[in-house]
Each structure stands twice: as C-alpha cells, then as structure tokens.
PDB file of the backbone (N, CA, C, O) and the ligand in Angstrom, with CONECT records:
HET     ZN  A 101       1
ATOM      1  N   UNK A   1     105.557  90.549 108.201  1.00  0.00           N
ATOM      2  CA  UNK A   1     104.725  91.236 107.196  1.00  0.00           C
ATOM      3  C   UNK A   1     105.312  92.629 106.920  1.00  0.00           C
ATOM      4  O   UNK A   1     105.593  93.361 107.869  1.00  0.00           O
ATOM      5  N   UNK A   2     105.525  93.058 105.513  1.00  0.00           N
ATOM      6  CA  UNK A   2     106.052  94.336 105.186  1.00  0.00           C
ATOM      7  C   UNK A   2     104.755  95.244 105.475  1.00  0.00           C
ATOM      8  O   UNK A   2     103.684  94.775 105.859  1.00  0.00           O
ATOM      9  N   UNK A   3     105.058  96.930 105.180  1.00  0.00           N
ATOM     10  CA  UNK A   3     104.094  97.647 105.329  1.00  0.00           C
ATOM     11  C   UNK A   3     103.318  97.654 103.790  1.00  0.00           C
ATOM     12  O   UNK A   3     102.125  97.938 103.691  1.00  0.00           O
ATOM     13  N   UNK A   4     103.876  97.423 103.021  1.00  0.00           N
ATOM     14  CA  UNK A   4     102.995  96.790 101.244  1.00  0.00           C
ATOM     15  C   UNK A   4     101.568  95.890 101.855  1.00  0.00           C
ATOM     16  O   UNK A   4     100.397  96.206 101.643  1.00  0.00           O
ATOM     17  N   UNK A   5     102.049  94.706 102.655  1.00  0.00           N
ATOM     18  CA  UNK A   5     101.353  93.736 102.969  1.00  0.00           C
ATOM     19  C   UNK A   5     100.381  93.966 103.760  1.00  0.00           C
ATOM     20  O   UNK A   5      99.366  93.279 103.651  1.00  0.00           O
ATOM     21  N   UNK A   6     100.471  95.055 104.804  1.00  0.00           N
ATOM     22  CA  UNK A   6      99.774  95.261 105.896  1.00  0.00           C
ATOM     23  C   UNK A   6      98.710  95.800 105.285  1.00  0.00           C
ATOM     24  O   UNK A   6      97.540  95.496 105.518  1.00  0.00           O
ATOM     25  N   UNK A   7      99.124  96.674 104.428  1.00  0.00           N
ATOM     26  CA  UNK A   7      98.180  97.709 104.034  1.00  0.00           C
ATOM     27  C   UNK A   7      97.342  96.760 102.594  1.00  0.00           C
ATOM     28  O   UNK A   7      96.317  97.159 102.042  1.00  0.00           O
ATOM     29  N   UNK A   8      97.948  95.717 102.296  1.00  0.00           N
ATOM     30  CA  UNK A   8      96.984  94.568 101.287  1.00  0.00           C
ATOM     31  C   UNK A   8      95.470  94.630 102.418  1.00  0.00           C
ATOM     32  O   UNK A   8      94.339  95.100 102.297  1.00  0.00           O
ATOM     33  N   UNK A   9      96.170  93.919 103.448  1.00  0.00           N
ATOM     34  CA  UNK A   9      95.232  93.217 104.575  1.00  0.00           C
ATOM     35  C   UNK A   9      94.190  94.268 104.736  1.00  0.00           C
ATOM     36  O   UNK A   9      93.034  93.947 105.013  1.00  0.00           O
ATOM     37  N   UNK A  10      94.495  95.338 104.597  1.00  0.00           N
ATOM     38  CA  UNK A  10      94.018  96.724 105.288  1.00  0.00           C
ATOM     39  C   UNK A  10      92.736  97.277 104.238  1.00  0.00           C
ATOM     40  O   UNK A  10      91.552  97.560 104.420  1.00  0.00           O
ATOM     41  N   UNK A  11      93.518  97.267 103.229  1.00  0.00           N
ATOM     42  CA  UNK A  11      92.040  97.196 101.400  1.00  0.00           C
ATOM     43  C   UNK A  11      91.422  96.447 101.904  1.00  0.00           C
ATOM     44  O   UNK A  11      90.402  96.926 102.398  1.00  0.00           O
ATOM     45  N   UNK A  12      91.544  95.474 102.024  1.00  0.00           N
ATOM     46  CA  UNK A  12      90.855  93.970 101.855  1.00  0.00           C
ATOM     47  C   UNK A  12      89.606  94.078 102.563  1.00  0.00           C
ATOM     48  O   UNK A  12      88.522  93.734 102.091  1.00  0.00           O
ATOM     49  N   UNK A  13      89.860  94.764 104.171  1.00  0.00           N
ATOM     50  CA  UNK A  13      88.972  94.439 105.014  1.00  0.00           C
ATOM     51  C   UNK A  13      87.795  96.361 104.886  1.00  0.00           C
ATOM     52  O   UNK A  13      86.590  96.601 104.812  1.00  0.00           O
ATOM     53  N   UNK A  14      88.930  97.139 104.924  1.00  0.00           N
ATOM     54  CA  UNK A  14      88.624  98.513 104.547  1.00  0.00           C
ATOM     55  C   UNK A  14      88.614  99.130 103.118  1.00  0.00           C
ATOM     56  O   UNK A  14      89.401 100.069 102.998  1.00  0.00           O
ATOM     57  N   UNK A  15      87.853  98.791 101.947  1.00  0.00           N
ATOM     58  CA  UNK A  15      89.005  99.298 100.468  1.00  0.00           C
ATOM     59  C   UNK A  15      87.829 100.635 100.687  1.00  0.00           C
ATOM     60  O   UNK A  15      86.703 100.907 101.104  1.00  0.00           O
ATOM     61  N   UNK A  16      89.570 101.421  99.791  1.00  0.00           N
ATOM     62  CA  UNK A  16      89.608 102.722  99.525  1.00  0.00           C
ATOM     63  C   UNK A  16      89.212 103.851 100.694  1.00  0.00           C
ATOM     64  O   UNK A  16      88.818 105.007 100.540  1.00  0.00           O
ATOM     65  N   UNK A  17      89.489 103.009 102.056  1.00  0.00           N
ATOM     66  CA  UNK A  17      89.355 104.188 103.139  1.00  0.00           C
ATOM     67  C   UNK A  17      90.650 105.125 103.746  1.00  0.00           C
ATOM     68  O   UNK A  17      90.653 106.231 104.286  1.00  0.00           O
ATOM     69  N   UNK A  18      91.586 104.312 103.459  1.00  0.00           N
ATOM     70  CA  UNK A  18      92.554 104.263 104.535  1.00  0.00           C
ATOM     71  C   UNK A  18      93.814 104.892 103.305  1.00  0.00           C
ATOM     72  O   UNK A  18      93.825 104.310 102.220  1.00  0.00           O
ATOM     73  N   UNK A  19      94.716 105.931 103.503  1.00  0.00           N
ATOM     74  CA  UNK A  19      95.921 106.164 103.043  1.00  0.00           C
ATOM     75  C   UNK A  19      96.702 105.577 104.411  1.00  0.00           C
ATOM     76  O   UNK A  19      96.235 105.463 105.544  1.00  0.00           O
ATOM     77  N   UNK A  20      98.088 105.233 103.910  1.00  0.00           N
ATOM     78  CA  UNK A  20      99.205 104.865 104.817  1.00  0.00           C
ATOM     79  C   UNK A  20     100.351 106.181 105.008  1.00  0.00           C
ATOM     80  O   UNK A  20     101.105 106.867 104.317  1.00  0.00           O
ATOM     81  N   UNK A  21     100.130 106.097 105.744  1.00  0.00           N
ATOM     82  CA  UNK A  21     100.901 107.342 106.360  1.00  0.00           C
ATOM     83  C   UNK A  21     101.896 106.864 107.222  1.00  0.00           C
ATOM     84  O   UNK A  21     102.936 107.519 107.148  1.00  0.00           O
ATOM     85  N   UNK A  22     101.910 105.954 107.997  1.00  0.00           N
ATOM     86  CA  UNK A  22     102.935 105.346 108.645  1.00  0.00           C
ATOM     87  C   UNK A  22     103.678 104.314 108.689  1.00  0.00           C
ATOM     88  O   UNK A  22     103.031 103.407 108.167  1.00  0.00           O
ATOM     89  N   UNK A  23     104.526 103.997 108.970  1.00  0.00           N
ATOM     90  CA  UNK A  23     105.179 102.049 108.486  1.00  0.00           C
ATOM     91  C   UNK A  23     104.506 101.515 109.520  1.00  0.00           C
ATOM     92  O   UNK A  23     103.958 102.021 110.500  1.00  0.00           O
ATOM     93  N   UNK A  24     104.665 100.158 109.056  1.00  0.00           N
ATOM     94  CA  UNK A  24     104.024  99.042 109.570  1.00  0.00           C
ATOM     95  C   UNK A  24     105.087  98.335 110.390  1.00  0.00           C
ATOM     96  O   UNK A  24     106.027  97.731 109.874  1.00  0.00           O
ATOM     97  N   UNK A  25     104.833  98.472 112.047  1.00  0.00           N
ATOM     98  CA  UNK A  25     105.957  97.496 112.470  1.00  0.00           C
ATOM     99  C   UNK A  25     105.647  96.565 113.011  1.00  0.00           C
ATOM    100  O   UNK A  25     106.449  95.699 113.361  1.00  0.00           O
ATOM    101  N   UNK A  26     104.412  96.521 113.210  1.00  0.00           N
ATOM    102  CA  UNK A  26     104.003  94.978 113.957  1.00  0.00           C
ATOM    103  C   UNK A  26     102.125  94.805 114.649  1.00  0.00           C
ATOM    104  O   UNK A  26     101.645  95.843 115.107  1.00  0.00           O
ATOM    105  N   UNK A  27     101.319  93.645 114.665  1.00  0.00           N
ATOM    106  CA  UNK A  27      99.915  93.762 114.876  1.00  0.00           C
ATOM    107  C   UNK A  27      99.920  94.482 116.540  1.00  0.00           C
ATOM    108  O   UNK A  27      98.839  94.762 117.058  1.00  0.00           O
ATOM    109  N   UNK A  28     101.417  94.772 117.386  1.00  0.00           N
ATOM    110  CA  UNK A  28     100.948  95.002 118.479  1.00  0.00           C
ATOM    111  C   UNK A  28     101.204  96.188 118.723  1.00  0.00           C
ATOM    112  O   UNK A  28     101.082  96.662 119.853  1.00  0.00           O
ATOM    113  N   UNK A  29     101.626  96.902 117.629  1.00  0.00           N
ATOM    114  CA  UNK A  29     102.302  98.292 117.487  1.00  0.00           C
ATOM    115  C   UNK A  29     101.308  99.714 117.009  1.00  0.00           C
ATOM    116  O   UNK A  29     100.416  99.747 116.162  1.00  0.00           O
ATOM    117  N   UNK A  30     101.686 100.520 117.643  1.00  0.00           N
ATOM    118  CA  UNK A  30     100.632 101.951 116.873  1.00  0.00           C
ATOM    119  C   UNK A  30     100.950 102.440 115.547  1.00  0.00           C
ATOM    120  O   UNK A  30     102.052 102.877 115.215  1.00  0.00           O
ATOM    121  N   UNK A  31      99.652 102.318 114.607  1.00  0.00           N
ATOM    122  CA  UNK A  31     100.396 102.772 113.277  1.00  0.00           C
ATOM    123  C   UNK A  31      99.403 103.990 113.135  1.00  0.00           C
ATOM    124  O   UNK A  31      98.266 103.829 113.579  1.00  0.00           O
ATOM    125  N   UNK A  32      99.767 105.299 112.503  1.00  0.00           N
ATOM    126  CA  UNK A  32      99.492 105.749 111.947  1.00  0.00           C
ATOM    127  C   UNK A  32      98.665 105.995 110.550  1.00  0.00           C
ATOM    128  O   UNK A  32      99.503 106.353 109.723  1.00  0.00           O
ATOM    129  N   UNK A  33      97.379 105.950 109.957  1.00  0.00           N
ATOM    130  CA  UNK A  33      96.427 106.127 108.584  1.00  0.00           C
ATOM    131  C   UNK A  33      96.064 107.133 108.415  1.00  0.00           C
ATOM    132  O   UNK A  33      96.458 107.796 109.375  1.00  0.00           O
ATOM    133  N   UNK A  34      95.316 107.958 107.518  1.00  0.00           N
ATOM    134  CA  UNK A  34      94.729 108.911 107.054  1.00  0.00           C
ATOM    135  C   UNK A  34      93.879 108.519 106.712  1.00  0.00           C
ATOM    136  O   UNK A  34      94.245 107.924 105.698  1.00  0.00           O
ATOM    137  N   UNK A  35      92.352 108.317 106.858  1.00  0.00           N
ATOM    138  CA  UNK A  35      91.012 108.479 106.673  1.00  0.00           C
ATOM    139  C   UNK A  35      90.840 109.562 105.790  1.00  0.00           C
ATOM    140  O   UNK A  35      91.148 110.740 105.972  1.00  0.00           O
ATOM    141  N   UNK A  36      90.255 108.971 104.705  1.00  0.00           N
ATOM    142  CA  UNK A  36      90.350 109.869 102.967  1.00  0.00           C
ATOM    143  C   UNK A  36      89.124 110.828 103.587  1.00  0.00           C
ATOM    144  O   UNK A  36      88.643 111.596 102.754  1.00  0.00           O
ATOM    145  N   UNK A  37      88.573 110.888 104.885  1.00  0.00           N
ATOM    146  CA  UNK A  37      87.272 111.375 105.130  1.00  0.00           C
ATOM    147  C   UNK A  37      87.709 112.410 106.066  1.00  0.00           C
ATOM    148  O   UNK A  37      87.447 113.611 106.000  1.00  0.00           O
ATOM    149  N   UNK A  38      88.722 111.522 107.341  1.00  0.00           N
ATOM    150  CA  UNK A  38      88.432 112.309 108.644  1.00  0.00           C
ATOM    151  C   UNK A  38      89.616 112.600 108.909  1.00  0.00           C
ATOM    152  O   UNK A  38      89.724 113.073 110.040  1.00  0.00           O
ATOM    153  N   UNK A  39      90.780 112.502 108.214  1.00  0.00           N
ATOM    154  CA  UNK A  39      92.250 112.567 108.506  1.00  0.00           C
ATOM    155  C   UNK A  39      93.071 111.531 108.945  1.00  0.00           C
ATOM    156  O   UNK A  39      92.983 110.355 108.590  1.00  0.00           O
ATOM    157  N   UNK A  40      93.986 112.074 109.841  1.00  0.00           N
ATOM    158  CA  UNK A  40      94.915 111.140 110.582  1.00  0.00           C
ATOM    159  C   UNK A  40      94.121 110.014 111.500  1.00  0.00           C
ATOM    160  O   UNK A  40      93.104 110.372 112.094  1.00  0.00           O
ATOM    161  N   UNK A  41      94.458 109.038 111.580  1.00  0.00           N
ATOM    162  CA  UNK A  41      93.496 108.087 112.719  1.00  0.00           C
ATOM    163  C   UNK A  41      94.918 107.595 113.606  1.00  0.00           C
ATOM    164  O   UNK A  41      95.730 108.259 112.962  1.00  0.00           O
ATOM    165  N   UNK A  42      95.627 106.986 114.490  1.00  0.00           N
ATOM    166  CA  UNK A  42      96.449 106.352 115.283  1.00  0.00           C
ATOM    167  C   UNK A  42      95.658 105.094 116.380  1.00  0.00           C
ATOM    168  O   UNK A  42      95.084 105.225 117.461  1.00  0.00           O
ATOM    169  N   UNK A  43      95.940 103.894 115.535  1.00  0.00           N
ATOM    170  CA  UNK A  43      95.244 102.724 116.216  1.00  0.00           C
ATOM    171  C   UNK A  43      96.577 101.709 116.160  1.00  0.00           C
ATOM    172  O   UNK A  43      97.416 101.878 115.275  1.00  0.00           O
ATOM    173  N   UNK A  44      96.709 100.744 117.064  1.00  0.00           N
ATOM    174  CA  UNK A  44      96.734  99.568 117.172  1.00  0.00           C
ATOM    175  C   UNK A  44      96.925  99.102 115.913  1.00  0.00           C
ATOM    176  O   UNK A  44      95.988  99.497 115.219  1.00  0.00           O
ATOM    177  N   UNK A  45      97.910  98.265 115.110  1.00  0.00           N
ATOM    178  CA  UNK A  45      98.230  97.889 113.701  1.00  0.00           C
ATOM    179  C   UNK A  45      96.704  97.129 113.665  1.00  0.00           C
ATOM    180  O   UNK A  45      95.867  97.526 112.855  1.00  0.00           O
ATOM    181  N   UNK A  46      96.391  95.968 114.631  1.00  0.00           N
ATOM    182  CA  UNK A  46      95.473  94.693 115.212  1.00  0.00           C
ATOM    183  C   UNK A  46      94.217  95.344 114.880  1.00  0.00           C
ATOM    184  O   UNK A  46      93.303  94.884 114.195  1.00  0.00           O
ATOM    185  N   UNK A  47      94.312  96.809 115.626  1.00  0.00           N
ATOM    186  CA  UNK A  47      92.910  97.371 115.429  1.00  0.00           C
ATOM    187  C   UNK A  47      92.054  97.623 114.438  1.00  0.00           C
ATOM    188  O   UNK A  47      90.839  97.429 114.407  1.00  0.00           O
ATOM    189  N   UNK A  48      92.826  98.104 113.563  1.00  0.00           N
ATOM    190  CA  UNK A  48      92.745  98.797 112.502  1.00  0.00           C
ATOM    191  C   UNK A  48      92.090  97.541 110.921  1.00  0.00           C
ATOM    192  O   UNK A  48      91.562  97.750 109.829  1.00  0.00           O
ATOM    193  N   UNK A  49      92.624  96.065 111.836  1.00  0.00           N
ATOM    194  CA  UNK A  49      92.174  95.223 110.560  1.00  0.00           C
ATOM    195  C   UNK A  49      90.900  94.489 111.166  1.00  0.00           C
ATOM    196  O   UNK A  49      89.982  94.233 110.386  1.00  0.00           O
ATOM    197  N   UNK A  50      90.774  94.113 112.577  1.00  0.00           N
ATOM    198  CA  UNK A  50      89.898  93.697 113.216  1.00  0.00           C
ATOM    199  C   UNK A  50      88.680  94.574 113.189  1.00  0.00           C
ATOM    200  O   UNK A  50      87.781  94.273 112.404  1.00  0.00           O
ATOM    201  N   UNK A  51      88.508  95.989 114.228  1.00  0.00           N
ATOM    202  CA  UNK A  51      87.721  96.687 114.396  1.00  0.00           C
ATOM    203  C   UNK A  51      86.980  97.156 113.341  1.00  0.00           C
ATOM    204  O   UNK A  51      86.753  96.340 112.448  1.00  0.00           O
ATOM    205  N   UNK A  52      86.428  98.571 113.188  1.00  0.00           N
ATOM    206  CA  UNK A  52      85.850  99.560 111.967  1.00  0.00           C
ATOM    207  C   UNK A  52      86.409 100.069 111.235  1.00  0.00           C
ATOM    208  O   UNK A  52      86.065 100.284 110.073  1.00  0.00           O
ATOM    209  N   UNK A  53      87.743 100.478 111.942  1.00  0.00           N
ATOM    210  CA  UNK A  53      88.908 101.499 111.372  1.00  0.00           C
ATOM    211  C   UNK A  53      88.633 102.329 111.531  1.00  0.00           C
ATOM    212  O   UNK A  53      88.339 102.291 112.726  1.00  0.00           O
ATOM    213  N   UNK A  54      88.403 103.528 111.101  1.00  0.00           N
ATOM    214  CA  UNK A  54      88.719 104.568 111.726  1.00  0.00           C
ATOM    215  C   UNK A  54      87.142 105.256 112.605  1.00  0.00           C
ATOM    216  O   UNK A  54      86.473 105.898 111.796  1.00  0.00           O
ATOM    217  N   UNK A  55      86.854 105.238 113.252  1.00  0.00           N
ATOM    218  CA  UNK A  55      85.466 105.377 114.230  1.00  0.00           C
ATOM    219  C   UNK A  55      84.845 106.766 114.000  1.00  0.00           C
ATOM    220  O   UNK A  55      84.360 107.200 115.045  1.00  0.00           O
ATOM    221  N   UNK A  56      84.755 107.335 113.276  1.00  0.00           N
ATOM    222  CA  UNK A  56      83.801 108.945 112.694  1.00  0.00           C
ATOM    223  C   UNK A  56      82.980 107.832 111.395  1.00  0.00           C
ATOM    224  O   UNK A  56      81.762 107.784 111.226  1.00  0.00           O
ATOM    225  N   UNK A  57      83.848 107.150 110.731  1.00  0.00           N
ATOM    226  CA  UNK A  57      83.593 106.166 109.662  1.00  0.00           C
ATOM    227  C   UNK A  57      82.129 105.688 109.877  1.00  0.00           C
ATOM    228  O   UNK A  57      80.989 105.855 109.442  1.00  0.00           O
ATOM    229  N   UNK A  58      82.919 104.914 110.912  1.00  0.00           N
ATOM    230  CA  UNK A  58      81.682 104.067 111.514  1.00  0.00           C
ATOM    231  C   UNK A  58      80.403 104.532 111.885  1.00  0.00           C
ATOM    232  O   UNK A  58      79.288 104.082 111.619  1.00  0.00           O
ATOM    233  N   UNK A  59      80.784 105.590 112.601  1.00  0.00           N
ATOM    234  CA  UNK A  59      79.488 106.387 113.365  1.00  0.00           C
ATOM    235  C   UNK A  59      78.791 106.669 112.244  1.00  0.00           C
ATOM    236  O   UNK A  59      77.680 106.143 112.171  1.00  0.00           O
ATOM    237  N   UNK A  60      79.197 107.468 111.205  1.00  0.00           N
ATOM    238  CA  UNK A  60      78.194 107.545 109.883  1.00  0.00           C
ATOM    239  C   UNK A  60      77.581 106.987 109.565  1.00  0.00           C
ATOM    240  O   UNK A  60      76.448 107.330 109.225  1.00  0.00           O
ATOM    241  N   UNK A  61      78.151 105.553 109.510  1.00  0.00           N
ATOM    242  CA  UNK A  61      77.849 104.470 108.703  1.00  0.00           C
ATOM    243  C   UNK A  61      76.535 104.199 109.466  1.00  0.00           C
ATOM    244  O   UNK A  61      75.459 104.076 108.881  1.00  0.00           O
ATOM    245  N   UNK A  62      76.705 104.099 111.024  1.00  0.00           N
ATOM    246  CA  UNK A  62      75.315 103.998 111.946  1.00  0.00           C
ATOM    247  C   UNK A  62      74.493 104.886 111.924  1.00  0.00           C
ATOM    248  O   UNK A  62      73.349 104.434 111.893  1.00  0.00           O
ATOM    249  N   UNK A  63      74.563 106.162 111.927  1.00  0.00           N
ATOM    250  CA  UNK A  63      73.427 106.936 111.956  1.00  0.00           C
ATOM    251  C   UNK A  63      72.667 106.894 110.152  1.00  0.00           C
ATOM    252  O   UNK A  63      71.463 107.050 109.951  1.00  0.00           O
ATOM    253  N   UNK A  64      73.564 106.685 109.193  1.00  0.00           N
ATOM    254  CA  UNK A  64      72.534 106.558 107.666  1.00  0.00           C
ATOM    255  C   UNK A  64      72.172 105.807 108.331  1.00  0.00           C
ATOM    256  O   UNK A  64      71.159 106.175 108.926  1.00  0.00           O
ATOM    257  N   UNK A  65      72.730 104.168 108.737  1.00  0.00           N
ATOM    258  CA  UNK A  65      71.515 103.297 108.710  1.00  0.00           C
ATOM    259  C   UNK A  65      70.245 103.658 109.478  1.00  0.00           C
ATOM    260  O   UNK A  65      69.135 103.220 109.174  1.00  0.00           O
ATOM    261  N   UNK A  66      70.483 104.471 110.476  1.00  0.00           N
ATOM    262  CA  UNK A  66      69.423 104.659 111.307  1.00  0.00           C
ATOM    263  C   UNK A  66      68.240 105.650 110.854  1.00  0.00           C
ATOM    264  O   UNK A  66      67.084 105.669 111.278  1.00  0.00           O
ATOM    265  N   UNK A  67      68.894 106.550 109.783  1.00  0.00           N
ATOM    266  CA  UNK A  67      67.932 107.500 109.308  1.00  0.00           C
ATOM    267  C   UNK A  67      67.433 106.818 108.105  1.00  0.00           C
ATOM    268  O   UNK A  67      66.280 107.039 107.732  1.00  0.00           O
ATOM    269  N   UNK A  68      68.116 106.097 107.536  1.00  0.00           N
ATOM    270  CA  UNK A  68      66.751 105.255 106.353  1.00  0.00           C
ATOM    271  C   UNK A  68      66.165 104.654 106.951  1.00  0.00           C
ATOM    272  O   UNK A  68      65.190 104.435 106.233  1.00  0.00           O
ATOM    273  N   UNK A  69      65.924 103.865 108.389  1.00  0.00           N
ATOM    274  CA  UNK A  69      64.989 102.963 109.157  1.00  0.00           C
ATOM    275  C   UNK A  69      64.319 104.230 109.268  1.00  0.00           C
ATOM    276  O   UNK A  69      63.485 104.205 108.363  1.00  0.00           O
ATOM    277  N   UNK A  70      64.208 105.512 109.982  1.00  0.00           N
ATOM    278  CA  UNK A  70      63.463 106.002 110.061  1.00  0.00           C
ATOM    279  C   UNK A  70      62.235 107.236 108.991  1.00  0.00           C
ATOM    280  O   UNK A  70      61.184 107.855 109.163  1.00  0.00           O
ATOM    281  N   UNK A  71      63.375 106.976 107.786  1.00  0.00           N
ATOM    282  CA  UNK A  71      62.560 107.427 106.656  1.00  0.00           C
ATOM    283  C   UNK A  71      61.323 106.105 106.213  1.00  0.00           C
ATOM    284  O   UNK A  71      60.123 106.281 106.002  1.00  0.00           O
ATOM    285  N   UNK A  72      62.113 104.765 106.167  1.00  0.00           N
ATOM    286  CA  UNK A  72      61.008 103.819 106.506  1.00  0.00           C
ATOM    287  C   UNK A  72      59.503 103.715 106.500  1.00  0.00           C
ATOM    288  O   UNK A  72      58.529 103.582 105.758  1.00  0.00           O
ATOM    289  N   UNK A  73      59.973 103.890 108.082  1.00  0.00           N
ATOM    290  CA  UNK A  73      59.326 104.051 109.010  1.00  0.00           C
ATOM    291  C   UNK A  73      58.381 105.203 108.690  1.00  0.00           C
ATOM    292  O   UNK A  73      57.281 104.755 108.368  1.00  0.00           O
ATOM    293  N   UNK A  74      58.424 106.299 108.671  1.00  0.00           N
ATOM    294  CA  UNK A  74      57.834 107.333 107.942  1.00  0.00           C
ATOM    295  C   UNK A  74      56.656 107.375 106.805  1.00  0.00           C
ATOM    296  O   UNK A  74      55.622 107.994 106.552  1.00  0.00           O
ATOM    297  N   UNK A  75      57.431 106.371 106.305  1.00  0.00           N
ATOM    298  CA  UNK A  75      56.453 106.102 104.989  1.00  0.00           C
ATOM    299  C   UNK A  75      55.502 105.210 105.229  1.00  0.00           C
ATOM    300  O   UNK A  75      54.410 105.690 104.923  1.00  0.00           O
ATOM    301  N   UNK A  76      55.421 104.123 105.641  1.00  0.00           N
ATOM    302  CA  UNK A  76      54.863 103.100 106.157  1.00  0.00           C
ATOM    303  C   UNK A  76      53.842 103.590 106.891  1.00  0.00           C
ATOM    304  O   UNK A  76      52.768 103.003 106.765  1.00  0.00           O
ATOM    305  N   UNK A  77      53.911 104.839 107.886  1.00  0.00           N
ATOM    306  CA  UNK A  77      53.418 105.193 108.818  1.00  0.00           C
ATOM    307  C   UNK A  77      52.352 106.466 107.876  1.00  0.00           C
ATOM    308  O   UNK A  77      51.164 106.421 108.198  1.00  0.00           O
ATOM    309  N   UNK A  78      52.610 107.201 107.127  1.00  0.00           N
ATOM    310  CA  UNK A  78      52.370 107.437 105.723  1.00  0.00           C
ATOM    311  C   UNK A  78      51.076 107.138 105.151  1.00  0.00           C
ATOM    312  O   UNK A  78      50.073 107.831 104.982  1.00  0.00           O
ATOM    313  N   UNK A  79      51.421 105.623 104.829  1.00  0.00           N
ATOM    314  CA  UNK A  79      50.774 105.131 103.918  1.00  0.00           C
ATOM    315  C   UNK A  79      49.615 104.081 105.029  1.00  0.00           C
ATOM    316  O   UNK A  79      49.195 103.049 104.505  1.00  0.00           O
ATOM    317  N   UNK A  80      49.349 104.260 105.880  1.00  0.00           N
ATOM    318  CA  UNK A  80      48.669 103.930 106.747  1.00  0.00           C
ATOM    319  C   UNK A  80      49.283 101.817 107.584  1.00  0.00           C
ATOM    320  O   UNK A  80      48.627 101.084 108.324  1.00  0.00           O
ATOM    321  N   UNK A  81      50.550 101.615 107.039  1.00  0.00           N
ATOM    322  CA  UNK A  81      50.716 100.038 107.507  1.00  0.00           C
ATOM    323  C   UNK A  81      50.911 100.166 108.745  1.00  0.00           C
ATOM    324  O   UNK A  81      50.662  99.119 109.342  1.00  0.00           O
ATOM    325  N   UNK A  82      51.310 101.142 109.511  1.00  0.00           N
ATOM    326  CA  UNK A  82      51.542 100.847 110.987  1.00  0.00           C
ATOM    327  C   UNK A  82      50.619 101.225 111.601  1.00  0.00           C
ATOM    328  O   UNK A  82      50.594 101.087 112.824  1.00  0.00           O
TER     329      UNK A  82
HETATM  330 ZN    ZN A 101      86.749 108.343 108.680  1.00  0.00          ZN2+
END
C-alpha cells in the first residue's frame, strides 16, 4: 500500500481529521498525522485505522456526549418526568 492509499483508508474511517505528515511504511510501523485539532499525533500505521485516531478527538467526542445526556437529563428533571 502507497502512502496516497493509506491515507484513502485513513478518510474513509476518519474524514477530514487527519493531515499526513509522514510516509506510510507499513500497518506495523509508526506513522506520523496532524490532527487539524490537536496537532502532531504518532501511532501505529494499524492504530490509527482501527482505533479513534487521534485520542484528545475522542475524549471530546465523549464528554459532548456526556454533557447533552446531562442537559437531558436536566430538562426532563425540569419538566417534572423524573
Ligand atoms: Zn484531535
């Protein structure tokens, strides 16, 4: 797989997170990305298509979800359903 290709795989599973910053030499190799958010990331080629990608990402991604459950929650609680 070229680094063109890797980084197909890489949209696919991540789009529009990830700049390539480093070549692609192999799924067992450390590559280098830039997180359009958090900067440089250095994972595992494997990691990077499997996992979250870059993990500040992620964590965000968990705490919104957790603060609209608890705006929710709020309202509900509010409006007398709980
Ligand atoms: Zn990020």
């Amino acid at each position: 797989m070229s680094t063109e290709e890797y980084f197909v795989k890489l949209e696919d599973k991540h789009p529009g997170m990830f700049v390539l910053s480093g070549d692609y030499v192999g799924m067992d190799y450390k590559i280098e990305l830039q997180c359009k958010q958090h900067g440089p990331v250095t994972k595992l080629a494997s990691t990077f298509i499997s996992g979250p990608g870059c993990g500040k990402c992620a964590y965000n991604q968990k705490m919104e979800k957790a603060s609209q459950l608890l705006k929710l929650l709020e309202q509900a609680s509010k409006e007398g359903l709980c």
